[in-house]
C-alpha positions in Angstrom: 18.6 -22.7 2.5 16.2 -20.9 4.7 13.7 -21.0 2.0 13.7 -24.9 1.8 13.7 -24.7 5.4 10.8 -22.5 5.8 8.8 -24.2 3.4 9.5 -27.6 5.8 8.8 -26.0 8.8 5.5 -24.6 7.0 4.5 -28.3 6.1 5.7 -29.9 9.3 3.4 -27.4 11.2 0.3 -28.3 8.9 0.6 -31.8 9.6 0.0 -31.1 13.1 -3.4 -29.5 12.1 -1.5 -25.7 12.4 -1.6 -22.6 9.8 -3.9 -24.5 8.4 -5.2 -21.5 6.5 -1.4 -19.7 6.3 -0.4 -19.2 3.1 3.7 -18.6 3.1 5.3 -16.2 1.1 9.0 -16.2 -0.2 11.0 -13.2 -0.3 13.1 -11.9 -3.0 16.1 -9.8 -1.7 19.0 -8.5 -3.1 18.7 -4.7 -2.8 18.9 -3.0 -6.1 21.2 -5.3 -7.9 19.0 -6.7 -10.1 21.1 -9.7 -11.0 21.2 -10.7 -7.0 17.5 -10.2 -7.2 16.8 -12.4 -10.4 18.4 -14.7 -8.7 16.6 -15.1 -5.6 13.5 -14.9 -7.9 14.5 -17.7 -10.2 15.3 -20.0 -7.5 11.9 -19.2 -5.4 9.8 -19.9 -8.1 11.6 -23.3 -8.2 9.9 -24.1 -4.8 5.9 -24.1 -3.5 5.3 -20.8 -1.8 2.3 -19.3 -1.9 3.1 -16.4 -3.5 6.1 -14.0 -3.6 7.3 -11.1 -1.7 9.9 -8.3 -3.0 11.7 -7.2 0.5 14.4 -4.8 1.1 13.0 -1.5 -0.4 11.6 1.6 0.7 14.5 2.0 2.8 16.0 5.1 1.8 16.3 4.6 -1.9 15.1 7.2 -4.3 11.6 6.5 -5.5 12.9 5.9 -8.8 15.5 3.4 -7.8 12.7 1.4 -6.4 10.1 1.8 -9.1 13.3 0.6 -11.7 14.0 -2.4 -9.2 11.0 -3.5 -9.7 10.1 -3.3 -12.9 13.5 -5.3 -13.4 12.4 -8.4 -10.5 8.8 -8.5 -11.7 9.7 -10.6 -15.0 11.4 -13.2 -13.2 8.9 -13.7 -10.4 6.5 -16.4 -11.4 3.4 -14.3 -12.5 0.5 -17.1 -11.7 1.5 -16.4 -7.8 0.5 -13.5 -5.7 3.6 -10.9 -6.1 3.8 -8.3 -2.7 5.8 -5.6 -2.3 6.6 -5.2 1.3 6.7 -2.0 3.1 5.6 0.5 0.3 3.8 3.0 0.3 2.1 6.4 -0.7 -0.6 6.1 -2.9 1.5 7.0 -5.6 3.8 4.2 -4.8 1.1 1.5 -5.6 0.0 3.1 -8.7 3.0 2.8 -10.2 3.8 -0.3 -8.7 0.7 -2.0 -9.5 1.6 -0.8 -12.9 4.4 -3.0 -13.1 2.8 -5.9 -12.1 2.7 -5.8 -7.5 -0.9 -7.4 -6.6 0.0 -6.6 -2.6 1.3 -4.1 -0.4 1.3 -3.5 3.2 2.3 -0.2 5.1 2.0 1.6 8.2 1.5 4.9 6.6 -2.9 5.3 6.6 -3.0 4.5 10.0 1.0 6.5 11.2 -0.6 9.7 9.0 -3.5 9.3 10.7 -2.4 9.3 14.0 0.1 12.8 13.2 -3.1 14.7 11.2 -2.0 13.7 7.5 -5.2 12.2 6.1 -5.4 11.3 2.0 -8.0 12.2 -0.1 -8.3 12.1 -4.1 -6.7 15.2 -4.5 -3.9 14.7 -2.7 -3.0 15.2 1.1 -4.9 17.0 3.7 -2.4 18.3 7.4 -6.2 18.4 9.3 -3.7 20.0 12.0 -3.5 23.3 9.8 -5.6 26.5 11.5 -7.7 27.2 7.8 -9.6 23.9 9.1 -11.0 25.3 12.3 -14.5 26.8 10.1 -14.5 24.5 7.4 -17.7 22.0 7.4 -16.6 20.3 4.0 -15.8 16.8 5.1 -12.3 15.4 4.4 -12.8 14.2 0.9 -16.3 14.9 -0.9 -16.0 12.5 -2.9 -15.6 9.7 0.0 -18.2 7.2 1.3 -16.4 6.3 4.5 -17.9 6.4 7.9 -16.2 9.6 9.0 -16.3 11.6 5.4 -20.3 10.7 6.2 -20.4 12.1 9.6 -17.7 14.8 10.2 -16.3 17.9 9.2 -12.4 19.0 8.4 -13.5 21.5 11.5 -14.8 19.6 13.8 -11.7 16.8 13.7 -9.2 19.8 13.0 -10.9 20.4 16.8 -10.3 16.9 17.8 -6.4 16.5 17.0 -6.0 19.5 19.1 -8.2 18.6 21.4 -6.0 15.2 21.8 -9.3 13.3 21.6 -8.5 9.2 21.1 -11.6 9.5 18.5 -9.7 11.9 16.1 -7.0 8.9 16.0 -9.7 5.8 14.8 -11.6 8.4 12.7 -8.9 9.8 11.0 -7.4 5.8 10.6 -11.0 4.8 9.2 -10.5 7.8 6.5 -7.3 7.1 5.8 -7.6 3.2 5.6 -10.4 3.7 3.5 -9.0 5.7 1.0 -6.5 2.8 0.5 -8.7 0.2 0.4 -11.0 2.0 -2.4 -7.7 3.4 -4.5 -6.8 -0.8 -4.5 -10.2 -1.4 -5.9 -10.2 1.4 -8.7 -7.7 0.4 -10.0 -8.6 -4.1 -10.3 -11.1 -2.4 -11.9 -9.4 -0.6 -14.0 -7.3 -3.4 -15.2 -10.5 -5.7 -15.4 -11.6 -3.6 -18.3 -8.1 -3.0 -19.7 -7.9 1.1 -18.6 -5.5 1.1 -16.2 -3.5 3.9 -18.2 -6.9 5.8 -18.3 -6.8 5.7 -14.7 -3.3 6.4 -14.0 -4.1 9.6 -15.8 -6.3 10.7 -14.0 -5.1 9.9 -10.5 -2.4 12.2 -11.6 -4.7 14.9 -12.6 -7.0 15.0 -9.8 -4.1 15.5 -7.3 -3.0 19.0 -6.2 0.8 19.6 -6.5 1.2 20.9 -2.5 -0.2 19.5 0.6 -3.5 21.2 1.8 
């Protein structure tokens, strides 16, 4: 029922020249019963939405229970549609959920790491807060082309978290946001030319086992 009535509401609102440019999403529930969830799936993809949303993970469940809920939804959610998984995640969470067939995401966590001195990098995690940072005129990630891997040192915004400086906070968030943004584009690219297992594989391998 509120899907029909969403979908109304949606069409009501464009008639009055409003959202003209919204797209609307539904949302597959059903925690991780997967029959609740193909059903909700089976009857969204009855209806015109825009694309579809998973909702109702990455709330306490065990990675693994949401990777497997997944997997199980994704056949039953209409494939020529945009499919987004809310909420989610790490960048290991949209590797392996871009593996199973999630073309979206959104997440708090480049810009909340940011702002508490976690910053990502291809190698895994960087805590900038950490003392060993204080000398160190590497920037965050070699390997990065974004505006403050271009300009700054792991020293001199190691300095700037302690420092409280509002710049550490929108430098560190560029990084961070960055990161995600280019990981997102490795891997269409990766699928473009069918080596998306290639990549996974190397992700994996590139990333050190503890936080820096």
């Amino acid at each position: 029922k509120w899907a029909k009535e969403a979908i109304d509401y949606h069409k009501f609102m464009q008639s009055k020249g409003v959202g003209l440019q919204q797209n609307i999403f539904g949302i597959v529930q059903g925690g991780t019963d997967y029959e609740a969830r193909k059903f909700c799936a089976e009857a969204l993809n009855q209806m015109p939405f825009d694309g579809l949303a998973i909702g109702g993970l990455s709330v306490g469940e065990s990675n693994e229970a949401m990777y497997d809920t997944v997997e199980a939804v994704m056949p039953f959610m209409d494939e020529l549609r945009p499919r987004y998984l809310m909420g989610v995640g790490t960048p290991e969470d949209l590797v392996e959920n871009v593996e199973r067939g999630v073309d979206m995401f959104d997440c708090v966590m480049p810009t909340r790491n940011a702002r508490n001195g976690t910053l990502f990098t291809s190698f895994g995690k960087i805590n900038i807060k950490s003392a060993k940072f204080i000398n160190d005129h590497a920037p965050i990630d070699p390997a990065c082309q974004c505006y403050t891997c271009k300009r700054y040192s792991r020293g001199y915004l190691n300095h700037l978290f302690k420092a409280k400086e509002l710049t550490f906070f929108r430098l560190a968030s560029l990084h961070n946001l960055h990161y995600y943004l280019n990981l997102m584009k490795e891997m269409r690219e990766a699928i473009e030319v069918g080596e998306f297992a290639k990549f996974k594989r190397n992700f994996y391998a590139k990333r050190s086992a503890d936080e820096l």
